[in-house]
C-alpha positions in Angstrom: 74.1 155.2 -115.7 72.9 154.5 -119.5 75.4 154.4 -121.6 73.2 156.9 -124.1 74.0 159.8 -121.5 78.0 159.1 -121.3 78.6 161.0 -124.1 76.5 164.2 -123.8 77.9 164.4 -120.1 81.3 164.2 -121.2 80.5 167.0 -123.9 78.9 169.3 -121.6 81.6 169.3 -119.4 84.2 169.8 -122.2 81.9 172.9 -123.5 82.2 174.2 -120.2 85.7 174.7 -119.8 86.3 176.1 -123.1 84.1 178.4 -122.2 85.7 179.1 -118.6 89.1 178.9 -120.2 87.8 181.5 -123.0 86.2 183.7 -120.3 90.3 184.0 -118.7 91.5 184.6 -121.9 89.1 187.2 -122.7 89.6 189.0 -119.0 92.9 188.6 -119.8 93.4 190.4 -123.4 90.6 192.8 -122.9 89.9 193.8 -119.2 86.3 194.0 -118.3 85.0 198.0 -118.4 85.1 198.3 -114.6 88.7 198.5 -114.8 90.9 201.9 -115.2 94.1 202.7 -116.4 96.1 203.3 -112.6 97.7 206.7 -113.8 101.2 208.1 -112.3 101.2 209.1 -108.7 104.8 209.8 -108.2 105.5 213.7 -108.0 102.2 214.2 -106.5 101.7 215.1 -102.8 99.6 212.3 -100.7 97.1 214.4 -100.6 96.3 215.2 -103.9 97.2 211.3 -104.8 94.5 210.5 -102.3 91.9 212.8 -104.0 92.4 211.2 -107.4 92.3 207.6 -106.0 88.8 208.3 -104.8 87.9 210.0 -107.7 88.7 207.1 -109.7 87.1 204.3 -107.4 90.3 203.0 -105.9 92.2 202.8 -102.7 95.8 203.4 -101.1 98.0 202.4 -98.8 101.3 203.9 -98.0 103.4 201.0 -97.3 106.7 202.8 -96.8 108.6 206.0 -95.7 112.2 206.9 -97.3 114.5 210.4 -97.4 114.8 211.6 -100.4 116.8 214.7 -101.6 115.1 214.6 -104.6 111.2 214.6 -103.7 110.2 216.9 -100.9 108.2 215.8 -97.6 105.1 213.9 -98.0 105.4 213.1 -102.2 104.7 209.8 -103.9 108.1 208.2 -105.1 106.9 204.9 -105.7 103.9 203.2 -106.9 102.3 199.5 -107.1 101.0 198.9 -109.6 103.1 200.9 -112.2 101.4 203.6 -114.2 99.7 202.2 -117.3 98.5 199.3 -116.1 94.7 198.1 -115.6 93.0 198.0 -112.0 89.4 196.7 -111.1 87.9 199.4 -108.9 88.6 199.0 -105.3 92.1 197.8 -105.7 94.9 199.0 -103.4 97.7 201.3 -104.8 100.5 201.1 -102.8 102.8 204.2 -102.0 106.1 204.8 -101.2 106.5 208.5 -99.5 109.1 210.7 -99.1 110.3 211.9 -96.0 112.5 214.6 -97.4 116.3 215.5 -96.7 116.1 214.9 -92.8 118.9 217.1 -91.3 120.7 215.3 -88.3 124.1 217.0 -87.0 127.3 214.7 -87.5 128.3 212.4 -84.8 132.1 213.4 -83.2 133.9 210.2 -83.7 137.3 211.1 -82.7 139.1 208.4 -80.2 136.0 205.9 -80.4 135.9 202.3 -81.2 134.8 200.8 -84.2 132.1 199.2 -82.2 131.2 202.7 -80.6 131.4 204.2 -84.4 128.5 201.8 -85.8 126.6 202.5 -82.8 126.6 205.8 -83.3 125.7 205.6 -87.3 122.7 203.7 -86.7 121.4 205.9 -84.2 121.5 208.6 -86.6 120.8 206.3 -89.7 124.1 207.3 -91.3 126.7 204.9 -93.3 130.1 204.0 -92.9 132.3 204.4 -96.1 135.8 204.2 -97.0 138.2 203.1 -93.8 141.7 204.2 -93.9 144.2 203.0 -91.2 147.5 204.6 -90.8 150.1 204.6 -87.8 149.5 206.2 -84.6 151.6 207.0 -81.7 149.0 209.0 -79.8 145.1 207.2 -80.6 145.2 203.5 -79.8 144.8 200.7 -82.4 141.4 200.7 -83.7 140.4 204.2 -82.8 139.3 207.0 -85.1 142.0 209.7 -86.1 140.0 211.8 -87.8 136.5 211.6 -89.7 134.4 213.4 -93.2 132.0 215.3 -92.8 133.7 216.8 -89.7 131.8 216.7 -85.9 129.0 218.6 -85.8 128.2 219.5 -88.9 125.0 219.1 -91.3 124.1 215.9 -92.4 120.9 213.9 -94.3 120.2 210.3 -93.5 121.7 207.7 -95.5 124.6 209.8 -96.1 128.1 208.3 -95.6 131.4 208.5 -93.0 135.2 208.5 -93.9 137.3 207.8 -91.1 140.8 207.4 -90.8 141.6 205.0 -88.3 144.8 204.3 -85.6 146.8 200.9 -86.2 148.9 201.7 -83.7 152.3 203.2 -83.6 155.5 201.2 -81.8 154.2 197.8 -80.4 155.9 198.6 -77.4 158.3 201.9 -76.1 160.8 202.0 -73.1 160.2 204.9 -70.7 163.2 207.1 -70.7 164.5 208.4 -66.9 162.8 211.7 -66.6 164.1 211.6 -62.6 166.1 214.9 -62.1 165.7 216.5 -65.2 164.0 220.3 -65.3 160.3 220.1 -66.5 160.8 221.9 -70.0 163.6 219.0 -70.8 161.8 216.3 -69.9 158.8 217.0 -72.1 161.4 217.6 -75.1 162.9 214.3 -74.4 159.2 212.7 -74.3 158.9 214.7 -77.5 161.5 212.7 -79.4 161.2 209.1 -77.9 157.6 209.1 -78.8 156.2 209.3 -75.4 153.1 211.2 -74.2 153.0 212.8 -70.8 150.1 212.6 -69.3 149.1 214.1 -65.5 152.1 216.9 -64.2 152.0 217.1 -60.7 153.3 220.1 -59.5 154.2 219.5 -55.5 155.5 222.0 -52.8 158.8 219.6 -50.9 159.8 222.6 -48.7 162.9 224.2 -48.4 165.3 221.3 -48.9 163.6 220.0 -51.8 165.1 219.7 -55.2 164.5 223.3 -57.5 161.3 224.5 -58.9 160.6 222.2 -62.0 162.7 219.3 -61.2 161.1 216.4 -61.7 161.3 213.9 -58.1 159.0 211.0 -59.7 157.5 208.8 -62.8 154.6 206.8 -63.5 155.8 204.3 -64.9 159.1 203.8 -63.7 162.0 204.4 -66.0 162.9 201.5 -68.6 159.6 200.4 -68.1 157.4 199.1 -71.2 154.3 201.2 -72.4 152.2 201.5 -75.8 152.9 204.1 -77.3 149.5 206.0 -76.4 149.9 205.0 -72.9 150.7 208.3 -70.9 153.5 208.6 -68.1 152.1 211.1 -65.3 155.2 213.1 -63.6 155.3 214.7 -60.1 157.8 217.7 -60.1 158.9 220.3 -57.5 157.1 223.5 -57.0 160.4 224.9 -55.6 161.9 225.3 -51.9 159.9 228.3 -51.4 156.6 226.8 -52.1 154.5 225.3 -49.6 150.9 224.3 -49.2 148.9 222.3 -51.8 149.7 219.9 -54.5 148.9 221.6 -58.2 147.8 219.0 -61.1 147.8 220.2 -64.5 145.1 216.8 -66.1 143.8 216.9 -69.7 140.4 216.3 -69.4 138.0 214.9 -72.5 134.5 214.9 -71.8 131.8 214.5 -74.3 128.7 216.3 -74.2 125.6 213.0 -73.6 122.7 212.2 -76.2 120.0 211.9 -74.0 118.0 210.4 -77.0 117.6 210.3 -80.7 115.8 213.6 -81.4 118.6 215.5 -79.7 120.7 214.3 -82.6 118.9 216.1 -85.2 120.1 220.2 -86.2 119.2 222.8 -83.6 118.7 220.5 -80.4 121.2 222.6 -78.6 122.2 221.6 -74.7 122.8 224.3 -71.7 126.5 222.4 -71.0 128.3 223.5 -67.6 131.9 221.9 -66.4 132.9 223.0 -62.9 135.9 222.2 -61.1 135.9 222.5 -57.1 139.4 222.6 -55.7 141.4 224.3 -52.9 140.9 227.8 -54.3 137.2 227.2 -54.2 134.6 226.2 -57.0 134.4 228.1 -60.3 133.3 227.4 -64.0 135.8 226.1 -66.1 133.1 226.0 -69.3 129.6 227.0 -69.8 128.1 227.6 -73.0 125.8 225.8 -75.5 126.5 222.6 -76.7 125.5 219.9 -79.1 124.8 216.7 -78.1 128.0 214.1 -78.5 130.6 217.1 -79.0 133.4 216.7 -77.3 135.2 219.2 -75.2 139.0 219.0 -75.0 140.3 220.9 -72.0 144.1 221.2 -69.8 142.6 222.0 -66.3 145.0 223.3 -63.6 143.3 222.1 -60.4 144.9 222.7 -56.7 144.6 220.2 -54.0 141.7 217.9 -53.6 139.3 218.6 -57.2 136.8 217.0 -59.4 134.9 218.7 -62.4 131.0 218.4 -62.1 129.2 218.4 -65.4 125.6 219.7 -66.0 123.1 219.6 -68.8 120.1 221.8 -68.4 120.9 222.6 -65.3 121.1 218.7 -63.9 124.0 216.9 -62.4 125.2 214.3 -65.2 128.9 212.8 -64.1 131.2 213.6 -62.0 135.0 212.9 -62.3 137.6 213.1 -59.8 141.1 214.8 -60.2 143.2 214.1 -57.7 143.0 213.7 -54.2 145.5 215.6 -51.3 147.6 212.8 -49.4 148.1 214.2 -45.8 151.2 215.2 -44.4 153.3 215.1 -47.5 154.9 218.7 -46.6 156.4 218.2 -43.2 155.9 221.0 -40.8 156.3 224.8 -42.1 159.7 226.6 -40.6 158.7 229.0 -37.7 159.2 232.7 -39.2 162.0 234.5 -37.0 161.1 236.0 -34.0 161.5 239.9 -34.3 165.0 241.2 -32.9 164.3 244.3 -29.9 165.3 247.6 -30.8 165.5 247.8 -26.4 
């Protein structure tokens, strides 16, 4: 290359940058007239947003949905870019849109885990706040006592829990002898030593068996160690005059299934029926509407063989067993007395 055409190169190519760089500078301080001022979206419904995007030569996207319980259903609360600044037509404005104050129905949390707890939260998109443990002797460690907002009731998404939570009572309590004591006294002695009876057994002995009431057996066996929410089942006498099947009196907790996550939100009631089949037949212990995950708390009286069916809607969901008869626990029933003659 001449030398002569070094220079002139050099200087063209200089000129030309400046006049690039100038050209950014200028776009820069003084947006070309194409542009617009993006104007404030939030407030506005999506629809009337959308109308003033096209007007304007723009275009949207809604990039996310949050509740809000300030902006109702379907309202811009969020905006990229901000209002104010400049936009070349066609750019995108981003929305963020409101899904409104969506109503769910509180989760029962009473006697779960901690693990079943968040489970439960993040089905129904809820938080868990403030956790505080205090000594049980009847809900084992690291089950809830007692939660805020209560079962059942009204909540909105996002919205936080207050549990009170079991850390156990007495590491370990001795079972007290409740062989040969009446019924009523042994549950008052359970009432002061901490324990918690759990399955009474009510069972006909015939006529040389101890008096009605007396209790003939434990579960566990007396000065045996339990947790303190561990329950001891008795087995007591109906009574020398009683024959024929064994009575249980069972608590029973049963809670009502989520069949999925839109059964968790207000209204989405559930046609709930318990039945309990026994020796006296099969009746209906509960039937009524119920929410889904509600518990139902229940002392059933159940004679002989029994099991409580549950349905929802109508369709067999679980089935749980009572108690079963042994045979031949009676003995044979004493002959009645054969008439005296008048002859």
């Amino acid at each position: 290359m001449p030398r002569d055409w070094i220079f002139p190169i050099v200087l063209a190519i200089f000129v030309a940058v400046v006049v690039w760089f100038g050209r950014q500078i200028h776009d820069f301080l003084l947006p070309p007239s194409d542009s617009v001022t993006v104007p404030s979206f939030v407030g506005q419904t999506l629809t009337d947003a959308n109308a003033e995007i096209a007007r304007l030569k723009l275009s949207s996207a809604v990039v996310d949905h949050t509740p809000s319980d300030r902006y109702p259903k379907n309202v811009v609360i969020m905006q990229r870019p901000d209002a104010g600044e400049q936009a070349r037509e066609g750019r995108q404005i981003s929305f963020v849109i409101s899904d409104g104050i969506v109503a769910r129905l509180m989760p029962d949390l009473r006697y779960q885990s901690m693990r079943e707890v968040q489970l439960d939260l993040s089905r129904v998109r809820m938080k868990l706040g403030k956790v505080t443990y205090v000594k049980s002797d009847i809900i084992p460690e690291g089950h809830v006592i007692s939660q805020d907002p209560a079962p059942l009731s009204s909540v909105a998404e996002g919205d936080a829990v207050t549990l009170i939570v079991s850390r156990g009572g007495l590491s370990v309590l001795q079972v007290p002898n409740f062989t040969g004591m009446d019924i009523d006294d042994a549950r008052a002695l359970a009432g002061r030593t901490g324990v918690k009876l759990g399955q009474v057994v009510w069972t006909p002995l015939g006529p040389n068996g101890p008096p009605h009431g007396a209790v003939v057996r434990q579960i566990p066996d007396p000065k045996g160690k339990i947790a303190s929410y561990d329950p001891v089942s008795l087995q007591v006498s109906a009574g020398p005059y009683e024959s024929g099947y064994l009575i249980r009196q069972v608590r029973v907790l049963v809670s009502v299934p989520v069949p999925d996550e839109t059964q968790t939100q207000t209204g989405q009631q559930l046609d709930v029926r318990l039945t309990v089949t026994d020796a006296t037949g099969k009746y209906d212990l509960y039937r009524a509407f119920a929410e889904p995950g509600q518990k139902l708390d229940f002392t059933v009286t159940a004679v002989g063989t029994s099991l409580i069916d549950m349905y929802v809607n109508d369709v067999l969901v679980g089935e749980t067993r009572l108690g079963v008869e042994p045979p031949a626990v009676y003995g044979k029933k004493p002959a009645s007395p054969s008439p005296v003659s008048t002859q």
